[in-house]
C-alpha positions in Angstrom: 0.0 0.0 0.0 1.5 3.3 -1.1 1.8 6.0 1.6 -0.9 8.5 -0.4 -3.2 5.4 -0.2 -2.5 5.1 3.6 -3.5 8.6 4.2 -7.2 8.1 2.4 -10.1 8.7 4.4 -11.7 5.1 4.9 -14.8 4.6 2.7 -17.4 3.2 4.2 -19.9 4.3 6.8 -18.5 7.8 8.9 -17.0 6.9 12.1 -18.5 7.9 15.6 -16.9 11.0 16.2 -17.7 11.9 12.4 -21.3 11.5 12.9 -21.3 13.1 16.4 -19.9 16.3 14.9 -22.1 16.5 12.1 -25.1 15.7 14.5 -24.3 18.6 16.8 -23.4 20.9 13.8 -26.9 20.3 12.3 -28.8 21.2 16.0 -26.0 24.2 16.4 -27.9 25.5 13.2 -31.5 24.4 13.9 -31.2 26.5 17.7 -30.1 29.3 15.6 -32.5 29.4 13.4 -35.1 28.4 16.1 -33.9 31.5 18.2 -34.6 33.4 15.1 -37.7 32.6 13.5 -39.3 31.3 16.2 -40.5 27.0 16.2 -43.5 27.8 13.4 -41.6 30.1 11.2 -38.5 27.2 11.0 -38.7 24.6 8.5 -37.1 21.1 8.0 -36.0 22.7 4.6 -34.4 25.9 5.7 -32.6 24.0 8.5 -31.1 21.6 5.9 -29.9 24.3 3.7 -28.2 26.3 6.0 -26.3 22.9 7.6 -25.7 22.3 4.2 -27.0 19.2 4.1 -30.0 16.7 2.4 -33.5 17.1 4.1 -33.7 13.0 4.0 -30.0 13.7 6.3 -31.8 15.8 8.8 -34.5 13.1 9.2 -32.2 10.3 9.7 -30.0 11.7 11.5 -32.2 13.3 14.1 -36.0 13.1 12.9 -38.7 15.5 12.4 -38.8 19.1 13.4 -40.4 18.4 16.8 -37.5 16.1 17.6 -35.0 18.5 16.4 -35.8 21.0 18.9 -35.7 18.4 21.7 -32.6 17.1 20.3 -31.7 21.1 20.6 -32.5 21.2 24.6 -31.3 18.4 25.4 -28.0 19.5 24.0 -28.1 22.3 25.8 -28.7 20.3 28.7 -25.6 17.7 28.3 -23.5 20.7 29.2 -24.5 20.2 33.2 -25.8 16.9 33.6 -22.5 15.2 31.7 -20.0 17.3 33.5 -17.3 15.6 36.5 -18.3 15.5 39.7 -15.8 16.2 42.9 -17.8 13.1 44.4 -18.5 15.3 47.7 -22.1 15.6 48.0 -22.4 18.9 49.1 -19.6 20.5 47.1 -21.4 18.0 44.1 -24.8 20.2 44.8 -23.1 23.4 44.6 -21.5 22.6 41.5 -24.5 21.3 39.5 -26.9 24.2 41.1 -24.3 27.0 39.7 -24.5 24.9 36.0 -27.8 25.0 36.3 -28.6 28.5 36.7 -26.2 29.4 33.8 -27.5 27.1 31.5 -31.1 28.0 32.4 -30.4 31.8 32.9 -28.5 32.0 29.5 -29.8 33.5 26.4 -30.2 30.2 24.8 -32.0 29.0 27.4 -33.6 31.5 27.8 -34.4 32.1 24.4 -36.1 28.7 23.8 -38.1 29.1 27.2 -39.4 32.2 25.3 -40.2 30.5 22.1 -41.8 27.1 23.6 -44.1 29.1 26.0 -45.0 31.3 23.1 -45.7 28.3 21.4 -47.4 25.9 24.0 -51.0 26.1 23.2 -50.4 25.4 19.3 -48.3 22.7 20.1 -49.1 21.4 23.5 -46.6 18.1 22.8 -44.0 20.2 22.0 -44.3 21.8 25.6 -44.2 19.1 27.3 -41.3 17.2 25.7 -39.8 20.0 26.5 -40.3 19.9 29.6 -39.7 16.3 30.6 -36.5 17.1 28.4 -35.2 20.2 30.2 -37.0 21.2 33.7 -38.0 17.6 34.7 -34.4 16.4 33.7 -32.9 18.5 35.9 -35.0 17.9 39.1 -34.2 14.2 38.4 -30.7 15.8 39.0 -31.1 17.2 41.9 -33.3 14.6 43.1 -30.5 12.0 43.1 -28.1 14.4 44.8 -29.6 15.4 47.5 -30.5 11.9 48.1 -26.9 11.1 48.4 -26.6 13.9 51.4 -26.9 12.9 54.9 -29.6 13.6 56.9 -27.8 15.6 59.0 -26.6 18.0 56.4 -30.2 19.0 55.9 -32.1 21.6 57.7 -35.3 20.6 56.4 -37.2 17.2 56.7 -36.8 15.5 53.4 -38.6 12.3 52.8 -39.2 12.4 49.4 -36.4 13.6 47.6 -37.8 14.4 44.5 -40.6 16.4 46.2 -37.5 18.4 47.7 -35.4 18.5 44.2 -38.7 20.4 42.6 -38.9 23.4 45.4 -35.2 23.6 45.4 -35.3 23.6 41.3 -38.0 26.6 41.8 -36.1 28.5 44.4 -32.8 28.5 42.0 -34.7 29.8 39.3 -37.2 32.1 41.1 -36.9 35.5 40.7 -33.6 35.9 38.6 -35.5 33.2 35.9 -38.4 35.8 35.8 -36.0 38.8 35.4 -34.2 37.1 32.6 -37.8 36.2 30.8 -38.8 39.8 31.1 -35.2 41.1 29.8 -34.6 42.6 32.9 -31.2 41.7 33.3 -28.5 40.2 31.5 -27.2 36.4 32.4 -25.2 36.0 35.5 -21.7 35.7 35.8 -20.0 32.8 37.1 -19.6 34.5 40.7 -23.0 36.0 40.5 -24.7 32.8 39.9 -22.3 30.8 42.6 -23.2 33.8 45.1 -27.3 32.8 44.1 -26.7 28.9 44.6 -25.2 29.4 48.0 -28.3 31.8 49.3 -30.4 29.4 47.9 -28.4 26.2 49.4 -28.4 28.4 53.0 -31.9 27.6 53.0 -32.1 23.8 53.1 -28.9 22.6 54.4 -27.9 22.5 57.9 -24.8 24.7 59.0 
């Protein structure tokens, strides 16, 4: 085999990490244009021409427009729930509540918040994949962490978990979520959203 030869791309079906890039190039572009022109003024079409790539791709690859854009917050939503852990259940808590309110307080987030609840009485499915996709995934979360704390370490009286995960979900968005809806302010910093988690955290856990 000559050495040009050597050096050809295989033929053949792509390789994973081929087909993972081109997957989260095509939903990079279909958020874009989502954040744009809103979920009913996107098409399969105009998504498939600006990834530059065949409609028939986009269906095979990810599926139709309403699985796109759960495709879309769910990638979004890798970003927290797939990062490393310290494996310390408090400092574990911290850590996921301050990716949480970035990723929920960002403009993307944001953003789709905007278009889905805009959208929700057209395409009542739509909302609530969303949710189960987004929201619910992250109470799950936070559900399974704080069931790894001690009881000791909380000030409250937790026997359901999950019950527990869903107030502490609403008290890390509360008021900042509703700020950022209403383009009140702009998405927290780093320190700014730490400084928020450890209020909120103050309020359950036990000194």
């Amino acid at each position: 085999m000559t050495a040009r030869a050597a050096k050809a791309a295989p033929r053949g079906r792509p390789r994973d990490a081929d087909r993972a890039a081109r997957r989260d190039a095509l939903l990079e572009t279909a958020m874009r244009l989502f954040l744009a022109h809103g979920y009913g003024g996107t098409t399969i079409e105009v998504i498939a021409a600006e990834a530059r790539v065949a409609k028939r791709t986009v269906y095979t690859t990810v599926g139709d427009k309403a699985d796109l854009f759960v495709a879309v917050v769910r990638r979004l939503g890798d970003r927290v729930v797939n990062a490393v852990d310290a494996g310390d259940p408090v400092t574990d808590l911290h850590a996921f509540g301050v990716r949480l309110v970035r990723l929920m307080l960002s403009d993307e987030a944001i953003g789709l918040h905007r278009l889905v609840t805009g959208e929700a009485a057209k395409f009542p499915d739509l909302a609530a994949r969303h949710y189960a996709n987004g929201p619910r995934r992250y109470i799950g979360v936070l559900s399974g962490l704080l069931a790894t704390l001690p009881p000791d370490r909380l000030a409250v009286r937790c026997d359901d978990s999950d019950r527990l995960a869903e107030q502490l979900f609403t008290l890390l968005m509360g008021e900042p979520h509703r700020r950022r809806m209403f383009g009140l302010d702009p998405a927290p910093t780093a320190a700014q959203a730490g400084a928020h988690v450890a209020r909120t955290l103050e309020l359950i856990l036990a000194p």
